[in-house]
C-alpha positions as CSV (number, residue, x, y, z in Angstrom):
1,X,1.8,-2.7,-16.6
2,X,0.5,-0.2,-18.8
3,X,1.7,3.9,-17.6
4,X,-1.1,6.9,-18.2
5,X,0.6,10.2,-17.9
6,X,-1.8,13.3,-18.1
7,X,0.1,16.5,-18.7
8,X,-1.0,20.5,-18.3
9,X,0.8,23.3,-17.7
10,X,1.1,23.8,-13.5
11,X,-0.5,20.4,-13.0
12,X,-2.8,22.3,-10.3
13,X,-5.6,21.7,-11.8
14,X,-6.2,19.8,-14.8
15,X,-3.9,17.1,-15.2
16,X,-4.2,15.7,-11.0
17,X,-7.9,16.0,-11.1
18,X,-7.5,13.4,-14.4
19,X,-4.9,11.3,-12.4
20,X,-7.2,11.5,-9.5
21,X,-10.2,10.2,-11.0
22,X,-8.9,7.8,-13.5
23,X,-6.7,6.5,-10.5
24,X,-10.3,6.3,-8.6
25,X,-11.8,4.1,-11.7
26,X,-9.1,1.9,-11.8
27,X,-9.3,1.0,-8.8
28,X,-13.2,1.0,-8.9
29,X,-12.7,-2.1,-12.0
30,X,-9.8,-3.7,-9.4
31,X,-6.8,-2.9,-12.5
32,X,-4.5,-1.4,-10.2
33,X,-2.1,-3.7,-10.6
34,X,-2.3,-3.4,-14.6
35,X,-3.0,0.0,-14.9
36,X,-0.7,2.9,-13.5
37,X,-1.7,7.0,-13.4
38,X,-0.1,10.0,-13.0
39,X,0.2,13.6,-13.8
40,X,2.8,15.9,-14.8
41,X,3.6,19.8,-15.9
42,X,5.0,21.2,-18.7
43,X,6.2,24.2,-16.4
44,X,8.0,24.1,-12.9
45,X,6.0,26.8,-11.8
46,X,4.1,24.9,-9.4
47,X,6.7,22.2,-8.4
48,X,5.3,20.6,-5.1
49,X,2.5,22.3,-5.0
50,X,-0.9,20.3,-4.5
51,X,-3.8,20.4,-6.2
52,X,-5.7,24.1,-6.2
53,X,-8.3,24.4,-3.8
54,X,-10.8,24.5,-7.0
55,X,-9.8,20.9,-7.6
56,X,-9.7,19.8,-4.0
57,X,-12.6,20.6,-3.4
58,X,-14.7,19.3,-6.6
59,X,-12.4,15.7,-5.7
60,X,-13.9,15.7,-2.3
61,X,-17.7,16.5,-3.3
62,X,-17.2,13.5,-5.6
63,X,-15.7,11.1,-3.0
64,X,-12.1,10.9,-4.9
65,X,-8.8,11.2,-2.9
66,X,-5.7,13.0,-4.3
67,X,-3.5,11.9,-1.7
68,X,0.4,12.3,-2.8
69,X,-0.5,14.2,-5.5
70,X,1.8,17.0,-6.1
71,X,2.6,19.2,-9.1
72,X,6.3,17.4,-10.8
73,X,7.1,18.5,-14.1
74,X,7.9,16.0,-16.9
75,X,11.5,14.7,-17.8
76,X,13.0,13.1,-20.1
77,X,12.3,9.9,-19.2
78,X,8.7,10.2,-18.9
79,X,8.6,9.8,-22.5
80,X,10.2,6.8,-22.2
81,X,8.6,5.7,-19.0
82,X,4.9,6.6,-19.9
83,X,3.0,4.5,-22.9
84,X,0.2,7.0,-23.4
85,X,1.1,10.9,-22.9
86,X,-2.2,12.9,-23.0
87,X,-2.1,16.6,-22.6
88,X,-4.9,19.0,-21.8
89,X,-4.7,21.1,-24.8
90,X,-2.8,22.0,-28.1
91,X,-0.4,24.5,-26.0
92,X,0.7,21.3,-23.7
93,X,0.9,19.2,-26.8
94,X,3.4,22.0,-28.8
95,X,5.0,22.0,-25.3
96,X,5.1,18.6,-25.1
97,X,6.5,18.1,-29.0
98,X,9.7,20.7,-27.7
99,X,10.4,18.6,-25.0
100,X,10.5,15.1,-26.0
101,X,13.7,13.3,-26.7
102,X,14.6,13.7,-30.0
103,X,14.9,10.2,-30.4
104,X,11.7,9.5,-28.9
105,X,9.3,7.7,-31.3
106,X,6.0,7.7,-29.0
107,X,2.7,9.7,-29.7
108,X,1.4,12.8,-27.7
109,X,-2.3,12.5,-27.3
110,X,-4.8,15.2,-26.5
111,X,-7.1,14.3,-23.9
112,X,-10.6,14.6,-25.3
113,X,-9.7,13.4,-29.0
114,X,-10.9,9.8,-27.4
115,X,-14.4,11.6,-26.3
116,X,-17.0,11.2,-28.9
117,X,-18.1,14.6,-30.6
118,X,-15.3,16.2,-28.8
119,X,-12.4,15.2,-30.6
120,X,-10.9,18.7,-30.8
121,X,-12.2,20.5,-28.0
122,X,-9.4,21.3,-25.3
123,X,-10.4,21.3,-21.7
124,X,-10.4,24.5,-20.5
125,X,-7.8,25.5,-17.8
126,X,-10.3,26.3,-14.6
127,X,-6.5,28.5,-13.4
128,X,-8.1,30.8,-15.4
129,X,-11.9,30.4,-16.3
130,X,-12.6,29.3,-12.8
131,X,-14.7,26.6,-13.8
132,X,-14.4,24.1,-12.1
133,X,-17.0,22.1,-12.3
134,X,-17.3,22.5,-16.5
135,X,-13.4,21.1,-15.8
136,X,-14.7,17.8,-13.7
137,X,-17.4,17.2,-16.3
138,X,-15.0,17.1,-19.3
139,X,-12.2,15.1,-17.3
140,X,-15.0,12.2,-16.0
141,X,-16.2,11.3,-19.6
142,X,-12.8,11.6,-21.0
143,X,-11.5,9.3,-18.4
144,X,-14.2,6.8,-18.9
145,X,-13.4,6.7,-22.9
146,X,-9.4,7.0,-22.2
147,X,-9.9,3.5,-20.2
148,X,-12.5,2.1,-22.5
149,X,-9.5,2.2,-25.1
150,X,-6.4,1.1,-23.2
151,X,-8.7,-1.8,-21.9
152,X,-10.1,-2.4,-25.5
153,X,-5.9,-2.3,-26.9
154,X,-4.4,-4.3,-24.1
155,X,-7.3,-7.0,-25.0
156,X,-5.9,-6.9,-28.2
């Protein structure tokens, strides 16, 4: 089985509307049994929190549940545990870098650096911008080209 972890900083916002909807396509192509998604913080801030409202609500309009989602924040073993470790943005990657194992030999991906013509935009945290919706847009194609590529590598 192949493990997706998505990573931000609270993981209110970002990082479980990415579980969310990649979760939601997986199941869509029937891989849930190959594929596995969830999300994590780089902070405790939130710790057992659920998604913010903001998110909740843009999940709903789009038919995608976020049941048992709740902000946890990465450990140790998550690096071990995890194949592909995609953060948000450049802070939650340098986060990410301090936190790994030091004898941890995986890669730390940022999430839209799969997305054509976006390979170095971050996805802005809708925490602070408030939007939302610019949030959902950037998460739905990067989800689509994340499982484009684990499919294309595990049919390798």
């Amino acid at each position: 089985m192949e493990k997706i972890l998505f990573v931000c900083l609270g993981n209110i916002c970002r990082s479980p509307m990415a579980e969310a909807v990649m979760r939601n396509k997986i199941q869509e192509i029937g891989l849930e049994k190959e594929l596995l998604t969830a999300s994590a913080a780089t902070s405790s801030w939130e710790a057992g929190n659920r998604p913010h409202i903001g998110t909740q609500k843009l999940l709903k309009q789009n038919g995608i549940t976020f049941d048992g989602i709740r902000s946890t924040k990465i450990q140790p073993e998550d690096f071990y545990n995890y194949g592909y470790i995609i953060g948000m943005d450049e802070n939650n990657l340098e986060d990410l870098r301090r936190m790994a194992p030091t004898n941890w030999d995986g890669e730390l991906h940022l999430f839209m650096s799969v997305v054509e013509g976006q390979e170095t935009e971050e996805v802005p945290d809708p925490y602070y911008t408030g939007d939302f919706q610019m949030t959902y847009k950037m998460i739905d194609s990067g989800t689509d080209a994340w499982l484009n590529l684990i499919k294309n590598n595990r049919n390798k």
